[in-house]
MIVEXDO-952375 format. One record per atom (N, C-alpha, C, CB): residue in three letters; atom name; x, y, z. Coordinates in nm, 3 decimals. Atoms other than C-alpha are relative to their C-alpha. Glycine has a CB too. Example, Ala and Ser with C-alpha at 12.3 -4.5 7.8 and 13.67 -1.06 7.14 Angstrom:
<recs>
<rec residu="ALA" atome="N" east="0.089" north="-0.119" up="0.000"/>
<rec residu="ALA" atome="CA" east="1.230" north="-0.450" up="0.780"/>
<rec residu="ALA" atome="C" east="0.090" north="0.120" up="0.000"/>
<rec residu="ALA" atome="CB" east="-0.099" north="0.003" up="0.125"/>
<rec residu="SER" atome="N" east="-0.082" north="-0.119" up="-0.006"/>
<rec residu="SER" atome="CA" east="1.367" north="-0.106" up="0.714"/>
<rec residu="SER" atome="C" east="-0.077" north="0.109" up="0.073"/>
<rec residu="SER" atome="CB" east="0.041" north="0.046" up="-0.142"/>
</recs>
This chain:
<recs>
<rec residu="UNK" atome="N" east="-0.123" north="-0.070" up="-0.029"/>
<rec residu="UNK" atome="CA" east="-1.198" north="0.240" up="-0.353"/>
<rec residu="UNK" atome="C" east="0.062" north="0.062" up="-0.124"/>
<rec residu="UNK" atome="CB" east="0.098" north="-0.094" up="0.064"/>
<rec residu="UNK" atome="N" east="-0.010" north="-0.078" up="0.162"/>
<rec residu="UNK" atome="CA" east="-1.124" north="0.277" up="-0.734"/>
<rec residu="UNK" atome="C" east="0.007" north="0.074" up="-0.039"/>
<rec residu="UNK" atome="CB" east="-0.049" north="0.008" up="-0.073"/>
<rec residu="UNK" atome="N" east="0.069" north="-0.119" up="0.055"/>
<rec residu="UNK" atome="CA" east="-1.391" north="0.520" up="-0.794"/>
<rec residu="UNK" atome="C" east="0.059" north="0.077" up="0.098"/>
<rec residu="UNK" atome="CB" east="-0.164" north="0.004" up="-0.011"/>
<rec residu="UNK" atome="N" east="-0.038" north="-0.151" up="-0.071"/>
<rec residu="UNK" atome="CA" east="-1.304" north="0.752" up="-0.531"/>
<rec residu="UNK" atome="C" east="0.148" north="0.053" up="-0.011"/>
<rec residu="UNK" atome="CB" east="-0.028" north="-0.007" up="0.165"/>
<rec residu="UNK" atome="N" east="-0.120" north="-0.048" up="0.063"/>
<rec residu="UNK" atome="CA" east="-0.915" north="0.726" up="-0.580"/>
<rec residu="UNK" atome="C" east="-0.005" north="0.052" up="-0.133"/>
<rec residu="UNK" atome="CB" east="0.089" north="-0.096" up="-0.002"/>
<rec residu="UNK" atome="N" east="-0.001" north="-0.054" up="0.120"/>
<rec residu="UNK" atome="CA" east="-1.026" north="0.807" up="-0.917"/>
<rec residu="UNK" atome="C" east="-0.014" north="0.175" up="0.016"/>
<rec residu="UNK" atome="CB" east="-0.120" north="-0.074" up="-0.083"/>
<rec residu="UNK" atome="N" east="0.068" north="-0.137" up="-0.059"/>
<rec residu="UNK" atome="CA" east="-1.193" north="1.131" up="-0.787"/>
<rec residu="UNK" atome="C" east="0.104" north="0.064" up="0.067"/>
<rec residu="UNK" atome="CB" east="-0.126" north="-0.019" up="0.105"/>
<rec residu="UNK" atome="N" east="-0.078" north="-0.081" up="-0.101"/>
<rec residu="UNK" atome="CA" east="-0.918" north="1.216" up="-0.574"/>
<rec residu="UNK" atome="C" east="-0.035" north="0.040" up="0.150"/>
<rec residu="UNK" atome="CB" east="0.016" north="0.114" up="-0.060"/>
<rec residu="UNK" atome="N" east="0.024" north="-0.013" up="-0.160"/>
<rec residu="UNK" atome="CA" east="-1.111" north="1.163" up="-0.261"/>
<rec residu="UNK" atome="C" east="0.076" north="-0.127" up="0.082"/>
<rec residu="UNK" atome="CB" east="-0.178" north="-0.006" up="0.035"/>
<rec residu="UNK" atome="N" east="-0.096" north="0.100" up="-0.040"/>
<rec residu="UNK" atome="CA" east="-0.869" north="0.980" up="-0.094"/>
<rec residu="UNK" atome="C" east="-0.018" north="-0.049" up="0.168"/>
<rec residu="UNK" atome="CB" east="0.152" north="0.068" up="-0.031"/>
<rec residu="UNK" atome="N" east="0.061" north="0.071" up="-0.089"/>
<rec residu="UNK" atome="CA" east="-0.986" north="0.925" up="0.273"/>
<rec residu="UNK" atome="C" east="-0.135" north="-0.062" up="-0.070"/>
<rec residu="UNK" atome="CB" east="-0.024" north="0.089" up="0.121"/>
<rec residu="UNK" atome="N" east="0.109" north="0.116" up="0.084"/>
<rec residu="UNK" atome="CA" east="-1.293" north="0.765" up="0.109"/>
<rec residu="UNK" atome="C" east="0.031" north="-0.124" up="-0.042"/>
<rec residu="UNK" atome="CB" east="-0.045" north="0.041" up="-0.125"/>
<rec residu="UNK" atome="N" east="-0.027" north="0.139" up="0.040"/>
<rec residu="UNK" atome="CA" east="-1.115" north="0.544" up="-0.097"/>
<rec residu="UNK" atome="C" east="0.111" north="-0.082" up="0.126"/>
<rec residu="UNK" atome="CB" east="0.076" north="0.011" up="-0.169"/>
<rec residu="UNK" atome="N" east="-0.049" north="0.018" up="-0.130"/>
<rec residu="UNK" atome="CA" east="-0.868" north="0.515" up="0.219"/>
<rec residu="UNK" atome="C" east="-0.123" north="-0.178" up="0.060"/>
<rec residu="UNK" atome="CB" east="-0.035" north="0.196" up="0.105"/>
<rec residu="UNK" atome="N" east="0.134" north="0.070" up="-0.087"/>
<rec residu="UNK" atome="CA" east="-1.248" north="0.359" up="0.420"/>
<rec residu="UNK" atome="C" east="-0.006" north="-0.088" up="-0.089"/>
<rec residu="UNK" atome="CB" east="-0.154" north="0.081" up="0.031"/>
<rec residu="UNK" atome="N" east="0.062" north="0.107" up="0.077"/>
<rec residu="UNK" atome="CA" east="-1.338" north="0.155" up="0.128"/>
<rec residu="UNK" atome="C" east="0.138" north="-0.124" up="-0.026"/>
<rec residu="UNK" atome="CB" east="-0.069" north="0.078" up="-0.160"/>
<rec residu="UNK" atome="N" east="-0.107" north="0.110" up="-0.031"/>
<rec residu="UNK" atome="CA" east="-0.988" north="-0.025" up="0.084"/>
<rec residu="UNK" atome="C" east="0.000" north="-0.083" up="0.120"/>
<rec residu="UNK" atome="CB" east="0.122" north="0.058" up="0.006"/>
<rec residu="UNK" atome="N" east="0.026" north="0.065" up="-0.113"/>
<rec residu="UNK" atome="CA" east="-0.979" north="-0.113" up="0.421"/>
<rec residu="UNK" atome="C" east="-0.139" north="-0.065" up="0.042"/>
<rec residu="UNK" atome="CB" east="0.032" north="0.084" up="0.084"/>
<rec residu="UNK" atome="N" east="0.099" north="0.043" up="-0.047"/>
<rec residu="UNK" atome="CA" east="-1.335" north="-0.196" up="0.452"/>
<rec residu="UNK" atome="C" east="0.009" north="-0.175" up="-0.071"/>
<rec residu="UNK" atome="CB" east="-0.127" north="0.109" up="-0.038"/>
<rec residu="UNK" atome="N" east="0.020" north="0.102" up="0.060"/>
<rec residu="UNK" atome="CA" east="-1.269" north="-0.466" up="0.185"/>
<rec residu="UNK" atome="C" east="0.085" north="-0.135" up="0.019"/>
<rec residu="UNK" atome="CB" east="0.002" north="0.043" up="-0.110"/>
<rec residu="UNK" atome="N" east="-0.065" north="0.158" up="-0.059"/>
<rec residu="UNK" atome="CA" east="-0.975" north="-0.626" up="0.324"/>
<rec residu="UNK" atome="C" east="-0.056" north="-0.035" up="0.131"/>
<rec residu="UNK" atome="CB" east="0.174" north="-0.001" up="0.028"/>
<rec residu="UNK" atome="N" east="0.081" north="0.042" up="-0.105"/>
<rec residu="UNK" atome="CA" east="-1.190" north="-0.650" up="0.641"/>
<rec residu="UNK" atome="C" east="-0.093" north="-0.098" up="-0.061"/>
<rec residu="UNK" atome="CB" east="-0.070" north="0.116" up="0.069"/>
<rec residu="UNK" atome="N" east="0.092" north="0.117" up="0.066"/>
<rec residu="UNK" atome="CA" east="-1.394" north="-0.875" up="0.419"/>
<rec residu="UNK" atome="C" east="0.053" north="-0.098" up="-0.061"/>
<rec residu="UNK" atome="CB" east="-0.087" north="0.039" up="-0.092"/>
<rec residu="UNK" atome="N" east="-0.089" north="0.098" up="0.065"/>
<rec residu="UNK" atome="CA" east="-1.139" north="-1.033" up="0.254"/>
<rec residu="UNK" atome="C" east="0.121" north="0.038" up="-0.029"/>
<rec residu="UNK" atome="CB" east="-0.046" north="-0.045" up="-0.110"/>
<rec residu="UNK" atome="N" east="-0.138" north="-0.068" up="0.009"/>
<rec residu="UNK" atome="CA" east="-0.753" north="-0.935" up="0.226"/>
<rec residu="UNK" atome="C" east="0.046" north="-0.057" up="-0.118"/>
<rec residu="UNK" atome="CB" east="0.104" north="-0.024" up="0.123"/>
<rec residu="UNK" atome="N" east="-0.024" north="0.013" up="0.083"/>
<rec residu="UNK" atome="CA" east="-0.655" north="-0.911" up="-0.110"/>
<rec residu="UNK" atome="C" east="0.116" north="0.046" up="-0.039"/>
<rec residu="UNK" atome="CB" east="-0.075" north="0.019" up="-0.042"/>
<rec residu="UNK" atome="N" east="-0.123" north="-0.129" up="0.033"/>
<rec residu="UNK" atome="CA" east="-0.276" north="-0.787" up="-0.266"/>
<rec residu="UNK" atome="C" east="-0.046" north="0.074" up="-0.071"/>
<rec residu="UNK" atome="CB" east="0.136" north="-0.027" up="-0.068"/>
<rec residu="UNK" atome="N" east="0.013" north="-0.153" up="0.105"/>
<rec residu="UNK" atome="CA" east="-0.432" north="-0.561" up="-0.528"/>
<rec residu="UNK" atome="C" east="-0.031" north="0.053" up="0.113"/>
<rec residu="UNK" atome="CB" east="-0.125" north="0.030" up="-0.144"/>
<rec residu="UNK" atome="N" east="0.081" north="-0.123" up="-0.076"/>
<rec residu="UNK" atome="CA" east="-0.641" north="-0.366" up="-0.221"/>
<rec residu="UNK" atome="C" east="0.093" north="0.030" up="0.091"/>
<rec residu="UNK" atome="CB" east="-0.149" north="-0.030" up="0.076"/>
<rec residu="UNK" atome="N" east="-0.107" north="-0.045" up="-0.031"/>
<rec residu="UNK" atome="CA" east="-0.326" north="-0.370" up="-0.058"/>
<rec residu="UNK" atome="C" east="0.101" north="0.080" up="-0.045"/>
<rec residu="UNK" atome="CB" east="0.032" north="-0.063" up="0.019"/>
<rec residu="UNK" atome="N" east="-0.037" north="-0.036" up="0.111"/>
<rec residu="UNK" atome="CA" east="-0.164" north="-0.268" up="-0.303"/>
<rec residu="UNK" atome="C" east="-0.071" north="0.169" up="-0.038"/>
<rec residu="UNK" atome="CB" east="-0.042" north="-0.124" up="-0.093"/>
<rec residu="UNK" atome="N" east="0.074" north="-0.134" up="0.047"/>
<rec residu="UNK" atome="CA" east="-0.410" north="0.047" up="-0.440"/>
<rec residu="UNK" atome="C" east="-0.013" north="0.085" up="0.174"/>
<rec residu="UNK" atome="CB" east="-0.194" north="-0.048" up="-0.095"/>
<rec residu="UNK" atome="N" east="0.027" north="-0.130" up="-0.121"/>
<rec residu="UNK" atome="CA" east="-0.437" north="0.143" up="-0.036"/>
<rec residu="UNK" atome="C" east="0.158" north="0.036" up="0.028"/>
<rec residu="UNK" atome="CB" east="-0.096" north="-0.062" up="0.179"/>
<rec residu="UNK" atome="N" east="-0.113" north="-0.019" up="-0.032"/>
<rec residu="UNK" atome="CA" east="-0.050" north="0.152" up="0.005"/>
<rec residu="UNK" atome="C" east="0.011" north="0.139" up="-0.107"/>
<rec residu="UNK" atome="CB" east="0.096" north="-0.137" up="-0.015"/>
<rec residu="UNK" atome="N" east="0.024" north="-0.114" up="0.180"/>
<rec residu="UNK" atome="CA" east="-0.087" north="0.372" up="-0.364"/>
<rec residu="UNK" atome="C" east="0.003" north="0.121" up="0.055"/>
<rec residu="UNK" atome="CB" east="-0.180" north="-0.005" up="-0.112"/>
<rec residu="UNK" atome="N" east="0.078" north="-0.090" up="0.010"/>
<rec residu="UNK" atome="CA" east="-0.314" north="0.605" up="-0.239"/>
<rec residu="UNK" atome="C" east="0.109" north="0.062" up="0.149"/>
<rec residu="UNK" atome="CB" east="-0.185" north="-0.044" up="-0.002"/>
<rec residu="UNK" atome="N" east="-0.037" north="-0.042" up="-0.064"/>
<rec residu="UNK" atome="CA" east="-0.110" north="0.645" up="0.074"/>
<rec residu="UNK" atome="C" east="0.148" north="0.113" up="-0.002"/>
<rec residu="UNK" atome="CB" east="-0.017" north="-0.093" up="0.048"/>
<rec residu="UNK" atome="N" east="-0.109" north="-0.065" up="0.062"/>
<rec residu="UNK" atome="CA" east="0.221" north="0.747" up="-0.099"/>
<rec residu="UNK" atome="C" east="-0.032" north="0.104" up="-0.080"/>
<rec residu="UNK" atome="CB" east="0.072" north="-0.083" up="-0.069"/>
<rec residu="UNK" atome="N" east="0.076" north="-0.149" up="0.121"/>
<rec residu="UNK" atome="CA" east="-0.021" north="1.002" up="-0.346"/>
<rec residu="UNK" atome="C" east="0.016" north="0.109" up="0.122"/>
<rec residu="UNK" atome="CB" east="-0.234" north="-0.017" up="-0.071"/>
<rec residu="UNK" atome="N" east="0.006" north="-0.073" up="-0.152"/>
<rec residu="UNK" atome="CA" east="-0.040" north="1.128" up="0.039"/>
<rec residu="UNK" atome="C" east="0.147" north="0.066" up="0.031"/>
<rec residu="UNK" atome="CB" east="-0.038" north="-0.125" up="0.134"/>
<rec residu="UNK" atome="N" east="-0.112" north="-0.054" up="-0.086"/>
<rec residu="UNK" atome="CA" east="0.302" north="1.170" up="0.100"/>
<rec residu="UNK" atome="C" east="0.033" north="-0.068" up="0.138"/>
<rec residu="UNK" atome="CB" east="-0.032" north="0.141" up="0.030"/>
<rec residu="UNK" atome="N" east="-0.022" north="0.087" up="-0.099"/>
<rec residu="UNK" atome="CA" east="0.259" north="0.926" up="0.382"/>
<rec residu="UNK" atome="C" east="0.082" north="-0.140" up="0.019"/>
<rec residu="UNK" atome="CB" east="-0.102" north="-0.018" up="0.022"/>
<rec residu="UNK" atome="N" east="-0.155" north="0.149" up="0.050"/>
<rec residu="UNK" atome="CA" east="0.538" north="0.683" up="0.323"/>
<rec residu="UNK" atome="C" east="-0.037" north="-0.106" up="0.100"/>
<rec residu="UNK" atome="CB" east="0.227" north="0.054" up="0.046"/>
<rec residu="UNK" atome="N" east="-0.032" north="0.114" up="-0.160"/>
<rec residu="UNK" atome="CA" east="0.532" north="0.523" up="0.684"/>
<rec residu="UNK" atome="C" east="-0.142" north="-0.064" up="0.027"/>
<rec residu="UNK" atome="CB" east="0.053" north="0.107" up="0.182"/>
<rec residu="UNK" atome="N" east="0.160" north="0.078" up="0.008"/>
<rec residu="UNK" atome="CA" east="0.149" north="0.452" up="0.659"/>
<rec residu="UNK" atome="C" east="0.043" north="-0.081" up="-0.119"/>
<rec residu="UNK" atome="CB" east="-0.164" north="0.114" up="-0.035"/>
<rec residu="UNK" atome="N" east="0.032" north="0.077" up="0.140"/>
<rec residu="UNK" atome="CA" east="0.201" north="0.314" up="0.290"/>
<rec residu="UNK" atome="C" east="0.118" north="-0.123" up="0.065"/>
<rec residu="UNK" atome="CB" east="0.047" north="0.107" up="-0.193"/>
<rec residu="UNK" atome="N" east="-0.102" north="0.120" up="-0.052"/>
<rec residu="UNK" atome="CA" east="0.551" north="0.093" up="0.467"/>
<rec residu="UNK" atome="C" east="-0.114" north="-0.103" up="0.100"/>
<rec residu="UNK" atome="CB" east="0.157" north="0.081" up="0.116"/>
<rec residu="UNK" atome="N" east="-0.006" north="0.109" up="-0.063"/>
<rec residu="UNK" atome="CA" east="0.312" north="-0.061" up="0.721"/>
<rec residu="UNK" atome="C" east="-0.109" north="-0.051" up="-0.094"/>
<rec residu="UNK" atome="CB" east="-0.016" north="0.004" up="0.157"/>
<rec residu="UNK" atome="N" east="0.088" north="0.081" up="0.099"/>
<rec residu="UNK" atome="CA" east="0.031" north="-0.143" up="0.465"/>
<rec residu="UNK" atome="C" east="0.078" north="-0.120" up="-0.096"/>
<rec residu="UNK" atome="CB" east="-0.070" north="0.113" up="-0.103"/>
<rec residu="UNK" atome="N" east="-0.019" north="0.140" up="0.056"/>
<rec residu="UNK" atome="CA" east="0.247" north="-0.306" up="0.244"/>
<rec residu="UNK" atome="C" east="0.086" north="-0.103" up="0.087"/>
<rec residu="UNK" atome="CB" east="0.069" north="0.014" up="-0.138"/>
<rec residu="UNK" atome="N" east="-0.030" north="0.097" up="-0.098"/>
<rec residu="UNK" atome="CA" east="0.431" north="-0.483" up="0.516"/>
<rec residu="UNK" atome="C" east="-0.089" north="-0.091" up="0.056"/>
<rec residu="UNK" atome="CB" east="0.045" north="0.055" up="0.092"/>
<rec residu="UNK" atome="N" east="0.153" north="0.110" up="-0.016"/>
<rec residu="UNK" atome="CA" east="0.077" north="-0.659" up="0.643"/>
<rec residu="UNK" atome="C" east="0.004" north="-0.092" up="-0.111"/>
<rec residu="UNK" atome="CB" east="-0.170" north="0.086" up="-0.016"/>
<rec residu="UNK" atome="N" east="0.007" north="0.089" up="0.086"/>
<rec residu="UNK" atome="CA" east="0.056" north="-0.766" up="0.299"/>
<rec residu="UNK" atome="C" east="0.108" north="-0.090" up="0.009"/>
<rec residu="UNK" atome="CB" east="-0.012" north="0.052" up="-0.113"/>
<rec residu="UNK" atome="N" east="-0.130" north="0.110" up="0.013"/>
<rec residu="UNK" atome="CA" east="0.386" north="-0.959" up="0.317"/>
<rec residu="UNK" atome="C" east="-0.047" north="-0.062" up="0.112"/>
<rec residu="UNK" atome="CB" east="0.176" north="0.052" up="0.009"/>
<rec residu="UNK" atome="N" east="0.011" north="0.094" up="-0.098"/>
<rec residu="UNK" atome="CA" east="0.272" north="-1.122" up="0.595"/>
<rec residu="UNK" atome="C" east="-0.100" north="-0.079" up="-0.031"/>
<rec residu="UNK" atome="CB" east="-0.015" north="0.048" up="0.122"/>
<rec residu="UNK" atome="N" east="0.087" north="0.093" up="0.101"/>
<rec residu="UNK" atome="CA" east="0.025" north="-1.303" up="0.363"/>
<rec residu="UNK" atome="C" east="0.037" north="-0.079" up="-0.095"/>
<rec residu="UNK" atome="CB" east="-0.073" north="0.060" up="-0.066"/>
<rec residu="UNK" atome="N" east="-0.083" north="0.036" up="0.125"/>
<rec residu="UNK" atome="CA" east="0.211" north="-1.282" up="0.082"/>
<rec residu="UNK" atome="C" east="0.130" north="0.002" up="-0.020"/>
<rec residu="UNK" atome="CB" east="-0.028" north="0.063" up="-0.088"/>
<rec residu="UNK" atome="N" east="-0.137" north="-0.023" up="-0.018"/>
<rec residu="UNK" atome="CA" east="0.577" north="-1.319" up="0.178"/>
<rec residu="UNK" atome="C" east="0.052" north="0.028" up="-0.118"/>
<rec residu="UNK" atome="CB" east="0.068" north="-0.101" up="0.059"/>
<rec residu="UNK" atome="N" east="-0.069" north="-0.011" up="0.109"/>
<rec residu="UNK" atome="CA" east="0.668" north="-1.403" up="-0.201"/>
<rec residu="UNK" atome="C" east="-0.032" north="0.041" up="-0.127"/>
<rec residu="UNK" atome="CB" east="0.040" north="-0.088" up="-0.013"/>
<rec residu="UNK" atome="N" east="0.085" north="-0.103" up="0.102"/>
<rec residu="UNK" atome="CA" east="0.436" north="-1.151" up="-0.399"/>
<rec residu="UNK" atome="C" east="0.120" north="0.092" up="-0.059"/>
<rec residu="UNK" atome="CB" east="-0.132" north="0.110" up="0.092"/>
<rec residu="UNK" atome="N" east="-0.105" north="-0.076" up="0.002"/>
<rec residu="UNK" atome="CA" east="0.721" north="-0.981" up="-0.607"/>
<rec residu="UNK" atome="C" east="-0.076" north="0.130" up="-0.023"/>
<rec residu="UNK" atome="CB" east="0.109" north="-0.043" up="-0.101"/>
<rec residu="UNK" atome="N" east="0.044" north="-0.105" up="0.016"/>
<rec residu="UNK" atome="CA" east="0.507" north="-0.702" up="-0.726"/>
<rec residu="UNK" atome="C" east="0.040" north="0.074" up="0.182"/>
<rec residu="UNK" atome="CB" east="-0.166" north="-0.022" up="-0.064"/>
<rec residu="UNK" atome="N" east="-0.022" north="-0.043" up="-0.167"/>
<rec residu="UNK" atome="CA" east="0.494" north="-0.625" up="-0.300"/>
<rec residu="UNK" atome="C" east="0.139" north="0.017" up="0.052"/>
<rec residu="UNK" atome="CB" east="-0.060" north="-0.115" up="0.098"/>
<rec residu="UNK" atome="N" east="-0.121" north="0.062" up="-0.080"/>
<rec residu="UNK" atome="CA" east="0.846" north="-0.725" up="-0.229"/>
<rec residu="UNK" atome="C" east="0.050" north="0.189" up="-0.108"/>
<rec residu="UNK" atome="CB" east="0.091" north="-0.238" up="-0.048"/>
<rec residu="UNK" atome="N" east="-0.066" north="-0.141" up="0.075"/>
<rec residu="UNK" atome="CA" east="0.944" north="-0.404" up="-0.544"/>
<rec residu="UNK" atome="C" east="-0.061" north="0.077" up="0.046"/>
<rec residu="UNK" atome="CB" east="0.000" north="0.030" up="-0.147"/>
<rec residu="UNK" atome="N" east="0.100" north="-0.087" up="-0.052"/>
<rec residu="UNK" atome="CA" east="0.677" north="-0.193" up="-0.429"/>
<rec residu="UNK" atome="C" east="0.059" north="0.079" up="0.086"/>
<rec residu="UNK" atome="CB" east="-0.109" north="-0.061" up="0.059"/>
<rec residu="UNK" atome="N" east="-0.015" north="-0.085" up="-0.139"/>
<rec residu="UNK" atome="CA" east="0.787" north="-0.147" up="-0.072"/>
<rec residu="UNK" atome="C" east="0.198" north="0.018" up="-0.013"/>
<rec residu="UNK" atome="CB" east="-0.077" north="-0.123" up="0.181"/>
<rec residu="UNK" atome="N" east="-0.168" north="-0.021" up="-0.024"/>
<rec residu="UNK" atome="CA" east="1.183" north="-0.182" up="-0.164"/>
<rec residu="UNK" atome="C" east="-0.018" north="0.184" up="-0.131"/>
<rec residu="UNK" atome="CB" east="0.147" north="-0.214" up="-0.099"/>
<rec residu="UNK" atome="N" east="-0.016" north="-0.106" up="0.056"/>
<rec residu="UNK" atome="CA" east="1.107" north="0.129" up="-0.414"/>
<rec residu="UNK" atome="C" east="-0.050" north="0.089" up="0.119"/>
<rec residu="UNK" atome="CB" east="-0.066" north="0.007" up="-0.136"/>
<rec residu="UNK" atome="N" east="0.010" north="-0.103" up="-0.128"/>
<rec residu="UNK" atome="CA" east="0.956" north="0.296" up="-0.134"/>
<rec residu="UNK" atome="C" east="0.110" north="0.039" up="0.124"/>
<rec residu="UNK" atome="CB" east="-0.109" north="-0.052" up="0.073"/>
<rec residu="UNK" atome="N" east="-0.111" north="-0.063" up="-0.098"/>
<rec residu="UNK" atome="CA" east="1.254" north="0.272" up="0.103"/>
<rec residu="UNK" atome="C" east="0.072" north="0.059" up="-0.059"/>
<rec residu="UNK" atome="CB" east="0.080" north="-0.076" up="0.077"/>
<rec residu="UNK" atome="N" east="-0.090" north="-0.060" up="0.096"/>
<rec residu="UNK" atome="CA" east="1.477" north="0.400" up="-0.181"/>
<rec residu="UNK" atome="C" east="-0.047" north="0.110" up="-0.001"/>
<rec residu="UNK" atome="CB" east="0.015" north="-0.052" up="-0.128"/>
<rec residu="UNK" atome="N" east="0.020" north="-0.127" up="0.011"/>
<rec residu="UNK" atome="CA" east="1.241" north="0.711" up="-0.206"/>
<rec residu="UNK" atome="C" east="0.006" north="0.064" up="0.170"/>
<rec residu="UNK" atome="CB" east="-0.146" north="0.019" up="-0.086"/>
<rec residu="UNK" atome="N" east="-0.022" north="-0.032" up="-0.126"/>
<rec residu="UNK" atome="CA" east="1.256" north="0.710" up="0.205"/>
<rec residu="UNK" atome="C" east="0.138" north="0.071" up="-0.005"/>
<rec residu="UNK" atome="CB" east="-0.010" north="-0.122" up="0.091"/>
<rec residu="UNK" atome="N" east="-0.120" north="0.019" up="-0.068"/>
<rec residu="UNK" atome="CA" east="1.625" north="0.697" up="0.184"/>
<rec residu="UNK" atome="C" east="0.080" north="-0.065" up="0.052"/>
<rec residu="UNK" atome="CB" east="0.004" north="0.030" up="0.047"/>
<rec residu="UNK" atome="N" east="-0.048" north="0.108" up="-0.039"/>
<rec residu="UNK" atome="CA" east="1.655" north="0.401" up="0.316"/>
<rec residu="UNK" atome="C" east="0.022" north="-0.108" up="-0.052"/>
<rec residu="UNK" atome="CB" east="-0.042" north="-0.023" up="0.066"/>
<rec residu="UNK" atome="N" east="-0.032" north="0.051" up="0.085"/>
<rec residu="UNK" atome="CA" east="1.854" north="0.226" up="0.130"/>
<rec residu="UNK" atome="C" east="0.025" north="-0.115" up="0.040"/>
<rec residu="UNK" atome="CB" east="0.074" north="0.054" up="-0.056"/>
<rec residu="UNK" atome="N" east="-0.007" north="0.133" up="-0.111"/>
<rec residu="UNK" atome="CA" east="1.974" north="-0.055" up="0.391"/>
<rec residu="UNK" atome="C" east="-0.118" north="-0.105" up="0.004"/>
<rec residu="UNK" atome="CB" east="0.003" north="0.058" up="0.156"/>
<rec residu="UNK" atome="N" east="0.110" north="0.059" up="0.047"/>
<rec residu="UNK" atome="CA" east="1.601" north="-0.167" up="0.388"/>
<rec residu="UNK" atome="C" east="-0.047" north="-0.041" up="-0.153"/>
<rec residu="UNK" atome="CB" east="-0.079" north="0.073" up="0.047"/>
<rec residu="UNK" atome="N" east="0.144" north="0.002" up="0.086"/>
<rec residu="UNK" atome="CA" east="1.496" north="-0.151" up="0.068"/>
<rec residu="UNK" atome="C" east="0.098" north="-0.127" up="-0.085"/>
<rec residu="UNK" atome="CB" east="-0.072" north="0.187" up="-0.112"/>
<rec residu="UNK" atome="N" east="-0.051" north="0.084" up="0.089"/>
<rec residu="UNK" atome="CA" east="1.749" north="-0.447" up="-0.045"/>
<rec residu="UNK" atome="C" east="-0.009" north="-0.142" up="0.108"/>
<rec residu="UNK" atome="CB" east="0.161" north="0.056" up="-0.062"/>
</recs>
């Protein structure tokens, strides 16, 4: 997923993130697919990715700032505290 976010092929690394938490659910691959989703402009895909992760990792702070900086760039400021 790395290499291809490296590349800028981003459905690719998209398939390969997800393929890996299908093998094992990790916060970094949560993490780099939420990334790649916001490089997108897709906010509301990258909110429910890292939301899954909290449901693993309720008290991951990296995750917990992550997705509260993301409602702040939503707008949604109510959420993101």
């Amino acid at each position: 997923g790395l290499c291809y976010a490296h590349i800028k092929d981003y459905s690719k690394a998209i398939e390969a993130f997800e393929a890996a938490n299908n093998i094992q659910r990790h916060d970094s691959t949560f993490m780099q697919l939420g990334k790649i989703h916001v490089i997108q402009n897709n906010y509301d895909m990258a909110v429910e990715v890292y939301e899954e992760a909290l449901e693993n990792s309720s008290e991951n702070p990296e995750l917990l700032s992550t997705l509260g900086l993301l409602f702040l760039r939503m707008g949604e400021n109510y959420q993101a505290f």
